[in-house]
VOPAGU-2260 file (C-alpha; in pm, 1 decimal, decimal comma):
REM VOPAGU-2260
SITE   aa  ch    i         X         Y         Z
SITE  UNK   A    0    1812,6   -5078,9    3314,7
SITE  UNK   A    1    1477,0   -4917,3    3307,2
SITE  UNK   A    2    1452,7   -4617,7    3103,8
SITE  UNK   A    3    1225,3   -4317,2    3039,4
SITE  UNK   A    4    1277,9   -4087,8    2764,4
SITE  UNK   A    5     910,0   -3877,0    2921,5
SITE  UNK   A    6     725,7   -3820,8    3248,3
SITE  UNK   A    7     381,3   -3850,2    3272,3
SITE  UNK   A    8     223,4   -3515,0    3433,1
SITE  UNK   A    9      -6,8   -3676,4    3716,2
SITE  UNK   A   10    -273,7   -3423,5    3685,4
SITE  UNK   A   11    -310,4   -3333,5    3311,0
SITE  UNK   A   12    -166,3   -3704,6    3175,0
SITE  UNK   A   13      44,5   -3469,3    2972,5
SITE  UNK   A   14     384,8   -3567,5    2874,7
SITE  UNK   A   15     729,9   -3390,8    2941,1
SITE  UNK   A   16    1071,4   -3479,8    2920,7
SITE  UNK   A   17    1217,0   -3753,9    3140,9
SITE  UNK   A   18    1475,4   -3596,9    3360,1
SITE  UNK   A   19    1855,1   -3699,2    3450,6
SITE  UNK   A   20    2107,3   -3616,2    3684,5
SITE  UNK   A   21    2480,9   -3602,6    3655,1
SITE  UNK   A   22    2732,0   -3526,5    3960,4
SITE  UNK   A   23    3101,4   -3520,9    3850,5
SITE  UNK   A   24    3391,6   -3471,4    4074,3
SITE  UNK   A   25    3168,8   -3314,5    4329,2
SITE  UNK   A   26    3287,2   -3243,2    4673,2
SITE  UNK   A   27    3146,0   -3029,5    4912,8
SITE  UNK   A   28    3330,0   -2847,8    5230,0
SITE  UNK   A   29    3198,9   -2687,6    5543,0
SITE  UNK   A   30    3463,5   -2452,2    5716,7
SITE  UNK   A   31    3732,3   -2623,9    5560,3
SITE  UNK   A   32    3604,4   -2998,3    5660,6
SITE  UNK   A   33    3552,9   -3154,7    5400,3
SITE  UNK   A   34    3214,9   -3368,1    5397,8
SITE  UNK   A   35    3171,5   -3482,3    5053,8
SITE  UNK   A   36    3511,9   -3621,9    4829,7
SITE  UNK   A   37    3491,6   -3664,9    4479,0
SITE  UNK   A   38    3155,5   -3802,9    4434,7
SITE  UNK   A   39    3073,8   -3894,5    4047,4
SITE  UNK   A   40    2787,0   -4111,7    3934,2
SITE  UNK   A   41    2430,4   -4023,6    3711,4
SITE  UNK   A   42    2115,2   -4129,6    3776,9
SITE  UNK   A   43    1934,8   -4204,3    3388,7
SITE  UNK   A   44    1557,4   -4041,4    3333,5
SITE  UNK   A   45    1292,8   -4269,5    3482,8
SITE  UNK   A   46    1487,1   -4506,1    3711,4
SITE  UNK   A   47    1521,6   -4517,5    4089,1
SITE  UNK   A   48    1882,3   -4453,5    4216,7
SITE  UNK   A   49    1904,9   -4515,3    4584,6
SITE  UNK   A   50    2179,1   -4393,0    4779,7
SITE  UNK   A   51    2258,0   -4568,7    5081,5
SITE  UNK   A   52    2574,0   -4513,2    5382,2
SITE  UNK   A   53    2581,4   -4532,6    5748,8
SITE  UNK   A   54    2462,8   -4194,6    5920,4
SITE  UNK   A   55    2726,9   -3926,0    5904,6
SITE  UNK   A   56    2822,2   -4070,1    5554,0
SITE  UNK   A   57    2711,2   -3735,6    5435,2
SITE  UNK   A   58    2375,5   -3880,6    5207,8
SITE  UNK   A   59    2179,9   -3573,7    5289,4
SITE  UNK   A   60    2465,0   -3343,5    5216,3
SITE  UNK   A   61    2472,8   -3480,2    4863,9
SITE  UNK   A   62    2097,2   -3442,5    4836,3
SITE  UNK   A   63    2078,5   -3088,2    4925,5
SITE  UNK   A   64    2354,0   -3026,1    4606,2
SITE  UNK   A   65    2139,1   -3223,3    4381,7
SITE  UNK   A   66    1849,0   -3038,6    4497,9
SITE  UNK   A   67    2011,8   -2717,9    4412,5
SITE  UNK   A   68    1960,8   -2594,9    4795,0
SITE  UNK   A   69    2335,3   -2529,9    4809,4
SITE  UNK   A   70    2687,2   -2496,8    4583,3
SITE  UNK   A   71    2931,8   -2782,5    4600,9
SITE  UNK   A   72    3248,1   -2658,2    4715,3
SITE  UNK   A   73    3395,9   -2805,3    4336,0
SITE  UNK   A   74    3262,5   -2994,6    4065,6
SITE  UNK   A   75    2943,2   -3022,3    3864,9
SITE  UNK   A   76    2574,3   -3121,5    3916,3
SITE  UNK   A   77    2337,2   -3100,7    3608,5
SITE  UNK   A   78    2014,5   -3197,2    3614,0
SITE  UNK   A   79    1962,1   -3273,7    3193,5
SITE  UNK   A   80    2215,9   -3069,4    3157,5
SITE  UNK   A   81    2135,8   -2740,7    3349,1
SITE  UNK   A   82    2252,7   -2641,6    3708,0
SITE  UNK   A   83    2018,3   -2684,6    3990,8
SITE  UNK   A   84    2118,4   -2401,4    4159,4
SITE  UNK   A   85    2016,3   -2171,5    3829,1
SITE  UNK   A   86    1661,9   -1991,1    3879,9
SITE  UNK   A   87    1629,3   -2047,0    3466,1
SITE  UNK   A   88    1681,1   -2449,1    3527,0
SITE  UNK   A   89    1280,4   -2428,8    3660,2
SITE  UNK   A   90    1184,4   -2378,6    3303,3
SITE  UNK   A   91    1361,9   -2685,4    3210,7
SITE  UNK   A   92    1321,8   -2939,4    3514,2
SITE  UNK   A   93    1023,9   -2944,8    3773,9
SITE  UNK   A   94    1182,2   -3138,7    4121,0
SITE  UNK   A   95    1041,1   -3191,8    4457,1
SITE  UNK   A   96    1204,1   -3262,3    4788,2
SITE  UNK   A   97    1057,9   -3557,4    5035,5
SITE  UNK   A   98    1257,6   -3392,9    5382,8
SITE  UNK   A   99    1319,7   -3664,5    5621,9
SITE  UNK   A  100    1078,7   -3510,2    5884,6
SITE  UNK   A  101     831,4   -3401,9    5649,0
SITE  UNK   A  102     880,4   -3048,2    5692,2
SITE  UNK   A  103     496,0   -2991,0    5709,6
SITE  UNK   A  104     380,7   -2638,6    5862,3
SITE  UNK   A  105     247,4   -2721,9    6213,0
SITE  UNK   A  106     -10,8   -2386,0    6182,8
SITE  UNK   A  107    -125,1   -2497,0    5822,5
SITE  UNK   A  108    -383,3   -2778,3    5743,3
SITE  UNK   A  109    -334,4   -3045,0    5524,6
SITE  UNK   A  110    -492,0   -2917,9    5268,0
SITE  UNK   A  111    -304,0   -2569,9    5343,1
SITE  UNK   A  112      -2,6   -2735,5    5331,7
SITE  UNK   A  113     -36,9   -2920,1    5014,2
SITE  UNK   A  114    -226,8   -2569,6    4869,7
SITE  UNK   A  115      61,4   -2348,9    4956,3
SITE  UNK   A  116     339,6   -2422,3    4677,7
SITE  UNK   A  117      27,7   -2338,5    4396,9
SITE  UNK   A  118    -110,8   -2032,2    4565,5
SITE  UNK   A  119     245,7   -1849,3    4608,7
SITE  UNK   A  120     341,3   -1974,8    4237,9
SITE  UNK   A  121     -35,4   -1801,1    4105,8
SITE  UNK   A  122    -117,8   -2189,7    3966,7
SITE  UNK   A  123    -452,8   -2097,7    3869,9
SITE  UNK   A  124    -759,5   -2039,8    4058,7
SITE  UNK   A  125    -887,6   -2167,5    4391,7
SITE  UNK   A  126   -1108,3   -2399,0    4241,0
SITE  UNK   A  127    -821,7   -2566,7    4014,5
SITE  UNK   A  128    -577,6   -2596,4    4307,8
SITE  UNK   A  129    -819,3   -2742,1    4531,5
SITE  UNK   A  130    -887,9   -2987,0    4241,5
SITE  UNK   A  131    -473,3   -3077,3    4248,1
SITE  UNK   A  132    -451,4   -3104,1    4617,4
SITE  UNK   A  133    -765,6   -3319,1    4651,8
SITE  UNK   A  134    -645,4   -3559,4    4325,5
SITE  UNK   A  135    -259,1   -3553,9    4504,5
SITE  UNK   A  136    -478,5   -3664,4    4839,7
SITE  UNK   A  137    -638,1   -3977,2    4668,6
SITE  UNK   A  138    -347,0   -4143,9    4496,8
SITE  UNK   A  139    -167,0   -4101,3    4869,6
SITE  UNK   A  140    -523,3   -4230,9    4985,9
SITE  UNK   A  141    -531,8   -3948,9    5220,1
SITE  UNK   A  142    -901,1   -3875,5    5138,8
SITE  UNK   A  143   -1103,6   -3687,4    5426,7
SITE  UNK   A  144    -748,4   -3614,4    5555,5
SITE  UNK   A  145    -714,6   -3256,2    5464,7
SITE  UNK   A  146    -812,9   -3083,1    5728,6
SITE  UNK   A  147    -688,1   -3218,2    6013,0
SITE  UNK   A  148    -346,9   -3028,4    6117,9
SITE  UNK   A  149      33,7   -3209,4    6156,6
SITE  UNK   A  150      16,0   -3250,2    6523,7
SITE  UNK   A  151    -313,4   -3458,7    6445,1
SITE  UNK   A  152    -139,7   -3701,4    6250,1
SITE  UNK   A  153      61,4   -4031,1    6325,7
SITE  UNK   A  154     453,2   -4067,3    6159,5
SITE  UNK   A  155     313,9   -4231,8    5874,7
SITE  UNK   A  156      63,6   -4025,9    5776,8
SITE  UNK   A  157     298,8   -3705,6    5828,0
SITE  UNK   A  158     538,3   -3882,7    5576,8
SITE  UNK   A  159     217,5   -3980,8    5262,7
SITE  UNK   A  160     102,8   -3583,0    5321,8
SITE  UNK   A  161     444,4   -3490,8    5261,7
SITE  UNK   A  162     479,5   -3705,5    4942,3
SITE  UNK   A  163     192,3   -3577,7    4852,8
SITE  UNK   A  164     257,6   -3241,9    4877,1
SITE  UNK   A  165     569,0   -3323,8    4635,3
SITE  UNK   A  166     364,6   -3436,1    4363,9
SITE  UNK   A  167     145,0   -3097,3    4385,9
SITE  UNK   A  168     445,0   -2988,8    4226,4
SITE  UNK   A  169     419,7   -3201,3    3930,1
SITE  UNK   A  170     767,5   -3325,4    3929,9
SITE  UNK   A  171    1007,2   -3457,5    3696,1
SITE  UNK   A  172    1217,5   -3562,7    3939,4
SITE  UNK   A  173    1174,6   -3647,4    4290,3
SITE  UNK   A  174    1438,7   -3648,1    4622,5
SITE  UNK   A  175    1355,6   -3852,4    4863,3
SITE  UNK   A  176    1574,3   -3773,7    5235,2
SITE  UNK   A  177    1538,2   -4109,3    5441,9
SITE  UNK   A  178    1162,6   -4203,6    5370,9
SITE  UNK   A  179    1150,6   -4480,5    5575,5
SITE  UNK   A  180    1361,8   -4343,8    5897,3
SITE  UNK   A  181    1106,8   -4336,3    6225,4
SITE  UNK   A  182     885,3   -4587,3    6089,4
SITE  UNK   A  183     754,9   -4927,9    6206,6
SITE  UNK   A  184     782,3   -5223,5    5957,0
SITE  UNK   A  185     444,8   -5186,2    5827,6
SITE  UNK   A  186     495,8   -4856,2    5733,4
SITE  UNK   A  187     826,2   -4860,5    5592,6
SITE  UNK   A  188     670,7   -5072,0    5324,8
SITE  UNK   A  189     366,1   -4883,8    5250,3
SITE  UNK   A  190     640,2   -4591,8    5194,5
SITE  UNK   A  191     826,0   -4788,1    4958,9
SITE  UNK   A  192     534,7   -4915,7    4778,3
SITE  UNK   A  193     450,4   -4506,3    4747,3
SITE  UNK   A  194     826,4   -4455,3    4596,9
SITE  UNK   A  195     778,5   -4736,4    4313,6
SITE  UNK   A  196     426,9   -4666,1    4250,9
SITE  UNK   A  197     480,5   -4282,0    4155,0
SITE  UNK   A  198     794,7   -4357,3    3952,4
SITE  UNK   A  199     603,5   -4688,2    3730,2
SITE  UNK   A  200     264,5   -4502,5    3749,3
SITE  UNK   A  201     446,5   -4161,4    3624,0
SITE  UNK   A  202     749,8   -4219,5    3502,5
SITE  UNK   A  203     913,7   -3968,2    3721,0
SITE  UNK   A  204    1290,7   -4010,4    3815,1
SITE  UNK   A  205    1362,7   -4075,2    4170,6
SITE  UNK   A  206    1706,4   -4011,5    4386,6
SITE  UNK   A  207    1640,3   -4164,5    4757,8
SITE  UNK   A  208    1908,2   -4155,0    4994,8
SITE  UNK   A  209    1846,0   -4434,6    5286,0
SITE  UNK   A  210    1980,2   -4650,5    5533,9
SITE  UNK   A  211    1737,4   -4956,3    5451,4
SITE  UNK   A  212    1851,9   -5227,8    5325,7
SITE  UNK   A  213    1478,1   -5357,3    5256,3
SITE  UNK   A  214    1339,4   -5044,1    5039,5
SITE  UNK   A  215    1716,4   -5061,0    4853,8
SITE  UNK   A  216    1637,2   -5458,1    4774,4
SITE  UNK   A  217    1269,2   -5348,3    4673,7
SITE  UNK   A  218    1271,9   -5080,1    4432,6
SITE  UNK   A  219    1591,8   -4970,3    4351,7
SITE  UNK   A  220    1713,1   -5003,8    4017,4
SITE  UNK   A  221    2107,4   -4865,6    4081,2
SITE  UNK   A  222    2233,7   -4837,8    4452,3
SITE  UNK   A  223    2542,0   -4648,0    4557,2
SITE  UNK   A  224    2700,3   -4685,3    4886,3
SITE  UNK   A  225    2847,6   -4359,0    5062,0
SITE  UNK   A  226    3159,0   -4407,4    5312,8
SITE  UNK   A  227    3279,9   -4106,0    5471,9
SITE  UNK   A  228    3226,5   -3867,9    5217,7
SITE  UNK   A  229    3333,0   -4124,1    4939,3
SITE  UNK   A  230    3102,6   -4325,5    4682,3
SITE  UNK   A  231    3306,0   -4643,5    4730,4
SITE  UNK   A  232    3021,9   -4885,4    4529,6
SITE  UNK   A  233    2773,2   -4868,7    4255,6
SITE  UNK   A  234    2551,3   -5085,7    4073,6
SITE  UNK   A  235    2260,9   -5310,3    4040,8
SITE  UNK   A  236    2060,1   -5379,2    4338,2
SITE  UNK   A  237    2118,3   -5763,7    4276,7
SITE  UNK   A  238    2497,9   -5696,4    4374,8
SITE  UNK   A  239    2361,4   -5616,2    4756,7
SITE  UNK   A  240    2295,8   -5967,6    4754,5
SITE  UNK   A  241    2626,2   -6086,6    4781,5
SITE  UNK   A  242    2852,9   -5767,4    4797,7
SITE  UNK   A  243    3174,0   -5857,7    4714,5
SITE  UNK   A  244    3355,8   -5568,6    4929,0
SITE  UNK   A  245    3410,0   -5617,5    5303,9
SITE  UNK   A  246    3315,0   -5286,9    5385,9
SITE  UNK   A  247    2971,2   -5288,0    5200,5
SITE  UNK   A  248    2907,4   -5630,6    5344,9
SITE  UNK   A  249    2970,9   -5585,0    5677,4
SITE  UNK   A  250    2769,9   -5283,2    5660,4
SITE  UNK   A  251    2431,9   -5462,0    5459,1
SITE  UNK   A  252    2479,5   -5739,2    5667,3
SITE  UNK   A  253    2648,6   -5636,0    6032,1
SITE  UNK   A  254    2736,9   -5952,4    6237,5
SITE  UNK   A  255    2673,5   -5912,8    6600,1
SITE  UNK   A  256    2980,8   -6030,9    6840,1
SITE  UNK   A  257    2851,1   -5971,3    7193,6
SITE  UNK   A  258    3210,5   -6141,1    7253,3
SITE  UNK   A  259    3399,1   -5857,7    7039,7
SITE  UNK   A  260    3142,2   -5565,9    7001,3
SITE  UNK   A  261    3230,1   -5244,6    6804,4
SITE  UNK   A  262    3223,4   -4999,9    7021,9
SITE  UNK   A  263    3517,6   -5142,5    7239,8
SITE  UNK   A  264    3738,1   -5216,4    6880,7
SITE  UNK   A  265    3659,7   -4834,3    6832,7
SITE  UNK   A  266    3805,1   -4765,1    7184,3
SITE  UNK   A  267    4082,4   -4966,3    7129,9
SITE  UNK   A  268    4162,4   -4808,0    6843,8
SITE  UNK   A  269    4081,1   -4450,6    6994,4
SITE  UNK   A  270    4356,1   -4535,8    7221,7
SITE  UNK   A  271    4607,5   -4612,2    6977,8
SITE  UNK   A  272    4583,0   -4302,1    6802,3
SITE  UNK   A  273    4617,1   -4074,5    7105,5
SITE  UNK   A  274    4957,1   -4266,4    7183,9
């Protein structure tokens, strides 16, 4: 399993520790439902970990505990060893969030957008953030993009900004929420290619929750496959190949039966229940 004990800054070159995550026992519940059961794995420094689980599975609800955006209702998540969710762990562990729509300011430029994490965090002068922003701009090849506004820009696009924006932040670790979802083919890849470039180009540990099969095949070193709220499988990416769980496969590789479709099995079985 790839392994990085530094990440490479991608302005400065300069090195810092590689980071790791650890979730153990976590669950998380809203209102008393709970949405997350249980969930234990780690993610080791410099490797992509791609989480993957039919929508609802609760993927982004995992993400946002990783992140440190809220508490899990029990259990632990460290990020080398300190707790997300701790103001102090910023000193320690530099992380940036990929949203799933981008979460670009509609009013702001691109440049703006990339500028504002630097300017509120007093990251030196103008002249050395527009130096970042531009430099995050060219290895997204975004050049001559900055100041055209979100509305002005196609899915894509709105996606590389917003990875770009990320790595203004000189991360140690990056989140990625469904990179690919919205996206033709074409782009899809280009995204991926993005994902496995930064983390072999930088070294920087990467957690990406998806639905897509393809990008999971592509880059991901470990996948883990979310079922309502439960981490059911974990592993190398070959084991996709031929999963050896019924549930896993039939969710990699759904077989259509115009003659027995789902959605009348699920009716069936709606029935049942209310009986």
């Amino acid at each position: 399993m790839p392994c990085s004990s530094t990440t490479r800054n991608p302005f400065t070159g300069a090195e810092a520790p590689a980071v790791d995550v650890k979730v153990d026992g976590m669950s998380k519940s809203y209102a008393g439902v709970e949405v997350i059961r249980d969930v234990s794995f780690s993610v080791e420094s410099g490797e992509i970990f791609v989480l993957m689980g039919p929508s609802g599975s609760g993927k982004s609800v995992l993400l946002r505990q990783v992140a440190g955006l809220e508490s899990p209702t029990s259990g632990t998540v460290r990020l080398s060893g300190h707790d997300p969710r701790e103001e102090a762990t910023r000193d320690h562990v530099k992380l940036a969030l990929v949203f799933q729509a981008g979460a670009l300011f509609n009013s702001l430029s691109v440049y703006d957008n990339l500028a504002l994490y630097p300017r509120e965090h007093r990251q030196g002068n103008e002249k050395a953030i527009r130096e970042k922003v531009m430099h995050s701009l060219k290895i997204l090849s975004l050049e001559n993009q900055e100041g055209k506004f979100p509305s002005e820009l196609s899915g894509g696009m709105k996606k590389r900004v917003a990875i770009a924006r990320a790595l203004v932040m000189e991360p140690q670790l990056l989140l990625y929420d469904e990179p690919t979802s919205e996206l033709d083919p074409v782009m899809s890849a280009t995204i991926v290619e993005i994902i496995g470039t930064l983390k072999d180009q930088f070294k920087v540990t990467s957690v990406v929750v998806s639905h897509d099969r393809a990008l999971a095949m592509s880059i991901a070193d470990r996948v883990g496959i979310l079922m309502n709220g439960r981490l059911i499988s974990i592993g190398p990416r070959s084991e996709l190949e031929h999963p050896k769980d019924p549930v896993v496969a039939d969710f990699l590789q759904p077989k259509i039966d115009i003659g027995h479709p789902r959605f009348k099995q699920l009716e069936n079985q709606n029935q049942k229940a209310i009986q």
